[in-house]
Structure formats: C-alpha cells, structure tokens
C-alpha positions in Angstrom: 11.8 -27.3 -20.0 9.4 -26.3 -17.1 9.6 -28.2 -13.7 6.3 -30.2 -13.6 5.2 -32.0 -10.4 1.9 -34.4 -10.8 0.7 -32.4 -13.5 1.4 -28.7 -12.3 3.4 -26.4 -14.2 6.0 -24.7 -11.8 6.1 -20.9 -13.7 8.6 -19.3 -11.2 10.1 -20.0 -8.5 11.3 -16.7 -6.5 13.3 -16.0 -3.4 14.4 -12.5 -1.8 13.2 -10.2 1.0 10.0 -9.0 -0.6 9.1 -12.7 1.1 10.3 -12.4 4.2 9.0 -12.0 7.5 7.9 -8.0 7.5 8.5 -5.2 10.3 6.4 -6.8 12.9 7.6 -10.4 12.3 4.4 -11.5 10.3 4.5 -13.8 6.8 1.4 -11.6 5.8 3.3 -9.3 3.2 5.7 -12.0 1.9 2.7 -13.6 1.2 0.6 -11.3 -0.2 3.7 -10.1 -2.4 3.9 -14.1 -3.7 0.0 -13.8 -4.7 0.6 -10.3 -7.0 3.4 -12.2 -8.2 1.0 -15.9 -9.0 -1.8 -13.1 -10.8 0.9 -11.1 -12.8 2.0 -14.7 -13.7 -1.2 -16.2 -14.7 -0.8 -18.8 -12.0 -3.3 -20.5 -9.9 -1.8 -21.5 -7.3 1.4 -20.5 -5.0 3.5 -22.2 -2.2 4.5 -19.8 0.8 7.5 -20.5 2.9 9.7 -17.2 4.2 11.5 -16.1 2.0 10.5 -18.0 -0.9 7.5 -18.0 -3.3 6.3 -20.6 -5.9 4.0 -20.0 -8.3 2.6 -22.7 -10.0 -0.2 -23.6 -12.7 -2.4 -26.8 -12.0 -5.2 -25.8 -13.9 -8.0 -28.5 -12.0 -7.6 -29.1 -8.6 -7.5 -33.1 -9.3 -4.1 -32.6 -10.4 -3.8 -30.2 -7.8 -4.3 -32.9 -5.2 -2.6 -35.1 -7.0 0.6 -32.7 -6.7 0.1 -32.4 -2.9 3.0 -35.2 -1.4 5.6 -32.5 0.2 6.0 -32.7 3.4 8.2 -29.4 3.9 7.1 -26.5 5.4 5.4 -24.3 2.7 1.7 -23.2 2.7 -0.5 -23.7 -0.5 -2.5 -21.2 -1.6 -4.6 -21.9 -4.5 -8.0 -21.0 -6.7 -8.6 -24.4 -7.2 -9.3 -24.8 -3.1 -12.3 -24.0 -1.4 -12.6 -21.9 2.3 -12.9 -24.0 5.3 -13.0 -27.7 3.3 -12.6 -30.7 5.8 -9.7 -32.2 4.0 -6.4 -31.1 3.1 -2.8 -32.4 3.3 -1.0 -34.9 0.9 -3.1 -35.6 -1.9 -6.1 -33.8 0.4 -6.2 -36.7 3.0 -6.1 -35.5 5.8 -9.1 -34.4 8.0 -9.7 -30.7 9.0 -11.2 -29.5 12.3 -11.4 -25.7 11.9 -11.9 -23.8 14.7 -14.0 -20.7 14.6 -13.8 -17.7 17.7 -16.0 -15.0 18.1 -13.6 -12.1 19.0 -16.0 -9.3 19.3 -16.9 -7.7 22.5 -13.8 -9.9 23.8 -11.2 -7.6 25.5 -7.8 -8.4 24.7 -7.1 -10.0 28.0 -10.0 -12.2 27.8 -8.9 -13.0 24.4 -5.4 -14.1 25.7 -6.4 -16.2 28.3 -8.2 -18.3 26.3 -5.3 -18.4 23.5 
C-alpha cells in the first residue's frame, strides 16, 4: 500500500546523485531534477533534501498543511503553495518576513558587504 501522511499520497521516494549537491556546490540541479521527476509522476508537491527527493500527491493544500509536522531538514516545494505567503512551517504556522534586495546597479563588492 502507499505511505500516506495527513492525507498525502507519498508516489516515490528517490535517492542517488542526480540530487546531490552539483559541480559548484549548489542544491539547484538536485532540485530541479526532483521537480521533472514530481511532473513525470503526476505529483504536486516534492520534498528536497541532498540527495534525496520525495514526490508526493496532496491534491488541496488543506491537507497539504495538514501534512506539514516534520521538523527535518527537507524543503517543500509544491503547486498547492503560493510565492511569497506570510505563513509557512508546521501545519503553515509560522510567520514569514521575506526580504526583498534590489541587486541591480549593485557591484559585487557592494553586494557583499551588505550580505
């Protein structure tokens, strides 16, 4: 039977270099190799950490929430969230302050100064 958590479906659970960290020691192509993998699997939504990739299918993002209690280290990706919302977290408690740089016509030492 498929692994279900608060509702989701868990449709594959992957591990192998494809999602590891890439030449220059960034989790951008693991990650982006986990979301062709969640759209060839009809998922909605997957959970990032190196080296591994979830994919999972919550199909409304109450249950979605309602899924949301881990407390490891993998990132959530999913359709069912929208860009920039205040909340997140556990069961999408947790308040948000995103913060927003204007990089251009900032030199790259200006830029690391203020990082």
């Amino acid at each position: 039977a498929p692994e279900e958590a608060g509702g989701c479906q868990l449709l594959a659970a992957q591990t192998g270099a494809i999602f590891e960290l890439n030449q220059h020691g960034q989790e951008t192509t693991g990650k982006r190799e986990c979301l062709q993998e969640t759209r060839r699997l009809k998922g909605d939504t997957f959970a990032y950490s190196v080296g591994r990739c979830e994919i999972w299918k919550c199909q409304r993002r109450s249950v979605l929430l309602e899924s949301a209690t881990s407390s490891d280290s993998k990132e959530v990706f999913s359709q069912l969230c929208e860009y920039d919302e205040p909340v997140a977290g556990p069961r999408g408690q947790e308040r948000r302050s995103p913060v927003y740089v204007q990089l251009w016509e900032w030199n790259y030492v200006d830029i690391a100064k203020e990082c």
